[in-house]
ZAMARGU-4260 file (C-alpha; in steps of 0.2 Angstrom, whole numbers, plus 5000, padded with zeros to 4 digits):
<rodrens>
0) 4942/4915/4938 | 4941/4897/4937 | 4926/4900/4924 | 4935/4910/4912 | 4950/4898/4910
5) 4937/4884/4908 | 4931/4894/4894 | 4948/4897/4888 | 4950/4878/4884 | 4933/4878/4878
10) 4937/4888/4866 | 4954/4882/4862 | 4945/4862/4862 | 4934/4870/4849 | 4949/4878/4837
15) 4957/4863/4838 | 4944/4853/4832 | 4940/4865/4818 | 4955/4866/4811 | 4954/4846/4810
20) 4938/4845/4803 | 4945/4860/4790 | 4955/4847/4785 | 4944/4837/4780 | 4929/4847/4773
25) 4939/4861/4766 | 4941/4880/4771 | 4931/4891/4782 | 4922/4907/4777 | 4927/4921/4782
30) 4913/4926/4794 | 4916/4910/4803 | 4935/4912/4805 | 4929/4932/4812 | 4920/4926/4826
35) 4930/4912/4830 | 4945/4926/4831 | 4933/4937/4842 | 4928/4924/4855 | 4944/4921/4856
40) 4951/4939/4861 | 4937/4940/4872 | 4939/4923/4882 | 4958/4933/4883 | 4951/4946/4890
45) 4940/4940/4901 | 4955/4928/4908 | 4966/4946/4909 | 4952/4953/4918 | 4949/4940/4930
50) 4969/4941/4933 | 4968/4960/4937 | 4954/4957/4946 | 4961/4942/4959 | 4979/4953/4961
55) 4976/4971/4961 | 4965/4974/4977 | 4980/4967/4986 | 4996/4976/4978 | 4992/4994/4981
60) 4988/4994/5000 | 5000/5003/5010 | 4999/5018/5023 | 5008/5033/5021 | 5011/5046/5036
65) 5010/5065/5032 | 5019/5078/5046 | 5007/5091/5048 | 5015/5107/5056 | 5029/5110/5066
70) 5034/5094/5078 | 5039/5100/5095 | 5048/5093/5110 | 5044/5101/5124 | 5056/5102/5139
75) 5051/5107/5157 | 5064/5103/5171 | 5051/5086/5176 | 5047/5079/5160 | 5051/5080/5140
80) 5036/5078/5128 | 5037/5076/5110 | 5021/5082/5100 | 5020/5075/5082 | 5004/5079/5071
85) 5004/5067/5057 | 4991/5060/5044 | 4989/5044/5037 | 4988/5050/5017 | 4989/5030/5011
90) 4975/5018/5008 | 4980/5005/5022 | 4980/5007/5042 | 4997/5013/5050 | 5002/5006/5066
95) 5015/5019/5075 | 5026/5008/5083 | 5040/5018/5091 | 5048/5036/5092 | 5066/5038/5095
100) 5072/5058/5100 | 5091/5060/5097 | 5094/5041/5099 | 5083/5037/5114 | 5066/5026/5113
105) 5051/5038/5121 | 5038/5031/5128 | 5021/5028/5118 | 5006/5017/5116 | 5005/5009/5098
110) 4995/5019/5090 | 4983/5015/5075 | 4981/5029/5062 | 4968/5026/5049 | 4966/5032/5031
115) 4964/5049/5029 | 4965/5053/5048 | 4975/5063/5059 | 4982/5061/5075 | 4993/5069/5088
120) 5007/5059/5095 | 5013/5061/5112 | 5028/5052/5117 | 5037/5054/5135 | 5055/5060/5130
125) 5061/5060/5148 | 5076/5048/5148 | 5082/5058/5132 | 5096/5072/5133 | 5096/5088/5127
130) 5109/5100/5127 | 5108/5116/5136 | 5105/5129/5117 | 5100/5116/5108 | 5085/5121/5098
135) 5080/5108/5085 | 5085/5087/5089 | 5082/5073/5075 | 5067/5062/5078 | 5062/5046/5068
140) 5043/5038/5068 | 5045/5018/5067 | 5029/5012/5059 | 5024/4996/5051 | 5026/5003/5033
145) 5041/5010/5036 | 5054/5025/5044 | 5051/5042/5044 | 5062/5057/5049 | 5056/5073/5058
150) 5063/5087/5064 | 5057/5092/5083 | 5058/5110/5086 | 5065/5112/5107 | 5054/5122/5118
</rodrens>
């Protein structure tokens, strides 16, 4: 990058001293003023391009969690498990940090989901209460890109 903008005021250096020795000589010819017009949109271009180049790696990564299917919370009179099947659709790891079943925090290792693959989350629900004929409860998936809502089918 730094080459392109030292090109840049190259160039500039060099219209500067053109336009001070037009004074003196007289006026440029048209070809001459062409390609001192075209060097100079593409030393912009090259300055533009090394601009998109330097940022734009960097400002579209993210990770974005797909639910895949019907999440479940399964309840047995020992133990409440939550099975969420997801899919990372984004272009950046996602980090599964937390799952929280009608309010309470389950039980899961941090997992690591990475682009374009899928994974099953199992998260121990067993301090969370149900209601007796309940038969869908509101979960939420804490990642490190964000918040997401799911619907847990009881079973």
């Amino acid at each position: 990058m730094r080459t392109t903008i030292n090109i840049f005021k190259t160039w500039v250096t060099y219209v500067i001293m053109v336009v001070a020795v037009r004074k003196i000589r007289g006026d440029l010819s048209a070809p001459v003023l062409a390609i001192i017009v075209t060097i100079g949109i593409i030393a912009a271009g090259l300055v533009l391009m090394a601009w998109f180049w330097w940022f734009a790696p960097t400002a579209g990564k993210a990770g974005t969690l797909e639910i895949i299917g019907q999440p479940a919370l399964v309840v047995n009179s020992t133990y409440k498990i939550a099975y969420i099947s997801v899919r990372n659709v984004g272009n950046a790891a996602v980090t599964v940090q937390k799952v929280i079943v009608n309010g309470t925090a389950c039980d899961i290792d941090a997992k690591v989901i990475n682009p374009g693959e899928s994974k099953v989350l199992e998260a121990d629900c067993s301090n969370a209460t149900i209601s007796p004929g309940v038969y869908t409860v509101t979960g939420v998936i804490q990642t490190d890109y964000g918040v997401y809502t799911v619907n847990l089918a009881v079973v």
